[in-house]
C-alpha positions in Angstrom: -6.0 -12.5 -24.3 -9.4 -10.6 -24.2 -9.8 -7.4 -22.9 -11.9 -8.6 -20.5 -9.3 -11.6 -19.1 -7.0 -8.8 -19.2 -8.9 -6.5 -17.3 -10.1 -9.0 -14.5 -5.9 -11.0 -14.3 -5.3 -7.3 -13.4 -7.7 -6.5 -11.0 -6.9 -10.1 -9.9 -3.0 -9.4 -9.5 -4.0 -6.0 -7.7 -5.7 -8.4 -5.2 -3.3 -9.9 -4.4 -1.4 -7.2 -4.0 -3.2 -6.0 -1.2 -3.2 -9.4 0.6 0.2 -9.1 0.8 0.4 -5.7 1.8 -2.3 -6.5 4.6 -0.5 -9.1 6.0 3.0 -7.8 5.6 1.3 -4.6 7.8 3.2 -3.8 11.2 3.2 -0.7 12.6 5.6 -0.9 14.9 8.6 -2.2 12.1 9.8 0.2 9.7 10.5 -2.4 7.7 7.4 -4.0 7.9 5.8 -0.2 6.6 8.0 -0.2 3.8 7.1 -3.8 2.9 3.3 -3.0 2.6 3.9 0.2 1.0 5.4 -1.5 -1.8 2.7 -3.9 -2.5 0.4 -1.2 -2.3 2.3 0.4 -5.2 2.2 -3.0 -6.6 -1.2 -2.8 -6.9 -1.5 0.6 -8.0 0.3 -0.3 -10.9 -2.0 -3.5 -11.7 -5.2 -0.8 -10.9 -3.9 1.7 -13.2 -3.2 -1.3 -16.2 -6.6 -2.6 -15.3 -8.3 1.1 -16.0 -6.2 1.6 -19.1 -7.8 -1.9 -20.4 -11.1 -1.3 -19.1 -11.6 1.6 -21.4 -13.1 1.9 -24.4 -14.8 -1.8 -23.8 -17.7 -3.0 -22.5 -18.3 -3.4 -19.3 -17.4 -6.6 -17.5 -19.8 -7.9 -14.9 -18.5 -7.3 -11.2 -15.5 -5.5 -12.4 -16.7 -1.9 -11.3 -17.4 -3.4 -7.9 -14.2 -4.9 -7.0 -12.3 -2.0 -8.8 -14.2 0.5 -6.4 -13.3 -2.0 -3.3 -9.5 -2.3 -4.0 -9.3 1.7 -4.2 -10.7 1.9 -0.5 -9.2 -0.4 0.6 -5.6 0.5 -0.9 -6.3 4.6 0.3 -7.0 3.1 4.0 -3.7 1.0 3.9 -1.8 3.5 2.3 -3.2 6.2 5.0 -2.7 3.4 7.5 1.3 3.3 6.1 1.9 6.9 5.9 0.8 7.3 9.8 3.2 4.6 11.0 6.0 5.7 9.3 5.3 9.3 10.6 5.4 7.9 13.8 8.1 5.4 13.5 10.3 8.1 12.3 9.3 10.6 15.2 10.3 7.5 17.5 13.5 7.5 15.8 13.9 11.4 16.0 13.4 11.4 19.6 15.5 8.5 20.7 18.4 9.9 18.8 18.1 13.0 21.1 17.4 11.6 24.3 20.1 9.6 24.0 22.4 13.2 22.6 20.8 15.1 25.4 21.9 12.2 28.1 25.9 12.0 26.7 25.9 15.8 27.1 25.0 15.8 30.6 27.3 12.6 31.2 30.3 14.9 29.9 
């Protein structure tokens, strides 16, 4: 393999990736967070392989492009993820003392 097939099949597996992460996104599931927050570190891991064999070689045409495009468009997903988990847990949080509040009153 070529550093240059290597460096686009991981830029390629990032992609896909974040496909998956987009369409597992819900964010009213907690599961459904966690689910695209893993594929997002999924493709992390494939951007940071496809850095490490992008350096030191020569460029390769529409690489830089599509790099720059899957790290805005994990940072939105992964801000996205970190909001409705935030929130999902606050849900959480305040059910669980409604419902503590309500049985004291009850007795």
């Amino acid at each position: 393999m070529t550093p240059e097939s290597g460096l686009l099949a991981h830029v390629a597996r990032a992609e896909g990736h974040v496909r998956k992460a987009r369409q597992s996104w819900d964010p009213a599931s907690l599961s459904g967070c966690a689910e695209c927050a893993e594929s997002l570190r999924l493709a992390v891991v494939e951007m940071e392989a496809a850095c490490a064999a992008a350096a030191g070689g020569p460029p390769v045409a529409g690489a830089k492009t599509r790099i720059e495009r899957l790290r805005s468009e994990i940072d939105v997903l992964a801000r996205l993820v970190d909001s409705a988990i935030a929130f999902c847990r606050g849900l959480e949080w305040r059910t669980v003392q409604e419902e503590v509040a309500h049985s004291d009153i009850q007795g």
